[in-house]
C-alpha positions, 0 to 999 in steps of 0.5 A: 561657086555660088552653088558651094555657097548654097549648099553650106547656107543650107548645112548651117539652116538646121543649126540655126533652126535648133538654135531658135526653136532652143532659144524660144521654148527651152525656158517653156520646158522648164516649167512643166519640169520644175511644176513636178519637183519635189521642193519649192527651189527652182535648182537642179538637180530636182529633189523628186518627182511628185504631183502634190502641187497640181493636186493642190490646185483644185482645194485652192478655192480663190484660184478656181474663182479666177479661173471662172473669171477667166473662163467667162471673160474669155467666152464672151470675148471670143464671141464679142470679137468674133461676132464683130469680125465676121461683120468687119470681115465680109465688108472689107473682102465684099465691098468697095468704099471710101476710107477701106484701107484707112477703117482696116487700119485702125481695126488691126492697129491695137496689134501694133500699139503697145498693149499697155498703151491700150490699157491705160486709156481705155482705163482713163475712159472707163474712168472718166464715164464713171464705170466700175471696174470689173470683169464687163470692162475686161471683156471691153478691152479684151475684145478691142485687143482681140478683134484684129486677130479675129479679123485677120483670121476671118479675112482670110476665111472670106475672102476666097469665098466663091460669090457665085454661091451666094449670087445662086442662092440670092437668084432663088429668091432667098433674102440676103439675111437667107443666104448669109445664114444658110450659104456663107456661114457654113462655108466660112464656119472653119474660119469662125471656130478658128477664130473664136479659139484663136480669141480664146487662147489670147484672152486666156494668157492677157495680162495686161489688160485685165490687171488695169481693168479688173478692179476687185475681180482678177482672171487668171493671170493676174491671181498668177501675178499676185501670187509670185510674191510669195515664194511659197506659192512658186510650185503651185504657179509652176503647176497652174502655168504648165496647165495654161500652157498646155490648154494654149498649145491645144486651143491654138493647135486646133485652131490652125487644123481648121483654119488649113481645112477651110483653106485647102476647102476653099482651094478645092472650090476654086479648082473645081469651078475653075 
């Protein structure tokens, strides 16, 4: 009985699969759809197919100016977080000290906070410390919400790191900042390209964050935002979103292919040391 029974869960697994992947990217689809419709309306069936809405994009100067915006604030993002995880990253899979679980847990918890609760105090203490909102703040409170999912991603880089290699290089008389620089950062470099794409990606699609601390100066999904309020712009923010999105798939889809290659990397050496 229990074998019947295994075999009809294991029929319905690929409905309920399809059902799920339906449910989360069917609404996704729509949009590169609607992005190539001859007409401002959302409805089908489509009045045509043009591509006059993404051509429309690059004579759109305050757009481009957003895009730079987020252009910058994403790179500096992805090298704050990124440059603090790998620190972060090496103590907690190096080191044993008092408070470990507790100083880790506070550097994931933003991945557990709702984000609007992030971004209003670090708007209350922008505030309070009389700084002037711009794109310096975002980057702040971008690389606060980024450092988990940088951390996340490195820990796993570091952490089935073979030591010996280190303990090799430090025996023949190479400084530890030596040995960091020449043995662990090229080993570990997968890791580091991951995460500074994975940090690129997310503040590339942050919203939140950036509309409460960008004052006079918006990234890309805040000059989105802004723009939904004209039914008249809706194409061209079809158009602008399908383009994020597909840059997204990409950044992220790379991303994941060198974070397997360090994995599978790492497991190699363990294997032949082993």
């Amino acid at each position: 009985m229990s074998g019947r029974h295994g075999i009809r869960k294991s029929r319905w697994l690929p409905v309920y699969v399809t059902a799920y992947l339906a449910f989360l990217y069917l609404p996704i689809l729509l949009l590169p759809i609607f992005s190539f419709n001859n007409a401002a309306s959302t409805t089908f069936p489509l009045a045509g197919f043009t591509t006059k809405w993404y051509a429309a994009l690059w004579g759109n100067t305050v757009m481009l100016e957003a895009a730079r915006n987020s252009l910058i604030v994403g790179i500096c993002v992805s090298v704050l977080s990124t440059g603090l995880a790998i620190c972060a990253a090496r103590a907690v899979t190096r080191y044993k000290f008092r408070g470990q679980r507790a100083a880790t847990g506070l550097l994931m918890a933003p991945l557990f906070l709702p984000e609007i609760i992030v971004a209003v105090s670090l708007l209350m203490i922008v505030l309070q410390l009389g700084i002037e909102l711009s794109l310096a703040t975002v980057i702040l409170g971008q690389t606060v919400f980024c450092l988990p999912y940088a951390l996340s991603v490195l820990i796993s880089g570091f952490d089935g790191f073979d030591r010996s290699l280190e303990e090799a290089s430090l025996d023949l008389g190479e400084t530890a900042i030596g040995t960091f620089r020449r043995v662990t950062l090229p080993v570990v470099a997968p890791a580091i390209i991951s995460s500074l794409l994975v940090s690129f990606t997310i503040s590339l699609d942050e919203f939140i964050l950036a509309f409460f601390l960008s004052g006079t100066e918006p990234t890309l999904p805040v000059y989105i935002w802004g723009q939904l309020r004209f039914a008249a712009k809706l194409p061209s923010v079809l158009a602008l979103g399908t383009l994020m999105i597909a840059l997204s798939i990409v950044l992220v889809t790379t991303a994941e292919i060198l974070r397997r290659r360090a994995e599978n990397r790492l497991k190699a050496g363990a294997a032949a040391h082993g």
